[in-house]
C-alpha positions in Angstrom: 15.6 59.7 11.7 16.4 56.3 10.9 14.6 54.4 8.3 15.0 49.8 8.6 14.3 47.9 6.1 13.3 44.4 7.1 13.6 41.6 4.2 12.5 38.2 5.2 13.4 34.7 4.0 17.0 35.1 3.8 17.3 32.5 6.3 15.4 29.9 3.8 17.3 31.5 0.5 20.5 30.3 2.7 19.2 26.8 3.7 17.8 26.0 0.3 21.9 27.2 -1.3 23.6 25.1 1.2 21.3 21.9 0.1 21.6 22.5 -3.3 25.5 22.8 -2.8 25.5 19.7 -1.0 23.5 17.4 -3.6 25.8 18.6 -6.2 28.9 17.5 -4.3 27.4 14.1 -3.9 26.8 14.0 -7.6 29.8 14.8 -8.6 31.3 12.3 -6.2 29.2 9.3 -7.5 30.2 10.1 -11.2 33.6 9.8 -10.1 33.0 7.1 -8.0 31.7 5.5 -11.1 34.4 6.6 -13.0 36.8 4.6 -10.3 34.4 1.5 -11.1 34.7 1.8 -15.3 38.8 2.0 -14.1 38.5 -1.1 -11.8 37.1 -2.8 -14.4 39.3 -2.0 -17.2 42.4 -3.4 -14.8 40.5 -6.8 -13.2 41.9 -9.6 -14.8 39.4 -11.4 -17.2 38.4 -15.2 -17.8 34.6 -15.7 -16.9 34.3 -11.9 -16.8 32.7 -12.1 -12.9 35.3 -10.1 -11.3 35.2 -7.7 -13.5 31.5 -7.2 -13.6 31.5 -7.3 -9.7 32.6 -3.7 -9.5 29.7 -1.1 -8.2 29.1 1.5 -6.0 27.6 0.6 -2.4 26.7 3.5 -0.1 30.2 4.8 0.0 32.5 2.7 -1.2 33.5 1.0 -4.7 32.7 -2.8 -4.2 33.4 -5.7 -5.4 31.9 -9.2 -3.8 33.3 -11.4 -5.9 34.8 -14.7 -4.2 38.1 -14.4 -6.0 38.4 -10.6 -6.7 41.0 -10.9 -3.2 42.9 -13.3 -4.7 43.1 -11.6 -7.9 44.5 -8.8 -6.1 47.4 -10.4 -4.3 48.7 -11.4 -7.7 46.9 -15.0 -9.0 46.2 -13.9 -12.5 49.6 -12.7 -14.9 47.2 -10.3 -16.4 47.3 -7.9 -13.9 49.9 -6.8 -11.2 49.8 -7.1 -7.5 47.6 -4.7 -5.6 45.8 -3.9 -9.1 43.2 -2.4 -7.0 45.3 -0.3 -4.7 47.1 1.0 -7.8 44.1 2.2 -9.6 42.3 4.1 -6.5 46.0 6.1 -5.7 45.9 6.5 -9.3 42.8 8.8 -8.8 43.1 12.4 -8.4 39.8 13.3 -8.1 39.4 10.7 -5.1 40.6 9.6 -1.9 40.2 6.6 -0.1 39.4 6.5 3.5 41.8 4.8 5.8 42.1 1.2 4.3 41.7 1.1 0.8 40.9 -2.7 0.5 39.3 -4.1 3.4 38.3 -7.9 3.0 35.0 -8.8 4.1 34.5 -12.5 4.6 31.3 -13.3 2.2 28.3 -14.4 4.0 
């Protein structure tokens, strides 16, 4: 004699884990996204304070849409090195950039 046991809604249980699993991963990855921005900022060279205020998280990325931020990058201001912004995302353990790391997007 053999004696089944059928127990529904595993399937669901399943589906529901892997979602919850998946918003937590993209909450953890916009803290630290935001964490990259609060490092960004902390290394932007400051006189009006625009560049530095620039940095935020868009979709995917960590942007800034700034005018000069480019410029600031390649080394116009003494108060920060060359590639600043380069520096500071290969700095990051937690994240890692995608190809490019700065990609310069005439403004519009």
């Amino acid at each position: 004699m053999v004696l089944k046991v059928s127990i529904g809604g595993i399937q669901a249980a399943v589906k529901k884990m892997k979602q919850q699993i998946e918003d937590a991963e993209k909450a953890a990855a916009f803290v630290e996204k935001q964490k990259l921005v609060e490092a960004l900022r902390v290394v932007t060279p400051i006189d009006t304070g625009e560049a530095r205020a620039g940095w935020h998280v868009e979709n995917d990325a960590v942007v800034n849409r700034v005018d000069h931020i480019s410029k600031l990058n390649q080394g116009s201001s003494k108060q920060a090195p060359t590639f600043f912004v380069e520096r500071t995302v290969l700095n990051n353990t937690k994240l890692r950039p995608k190809g490019v790391i700065v990609k310069n997007i005439p403004s519009s």
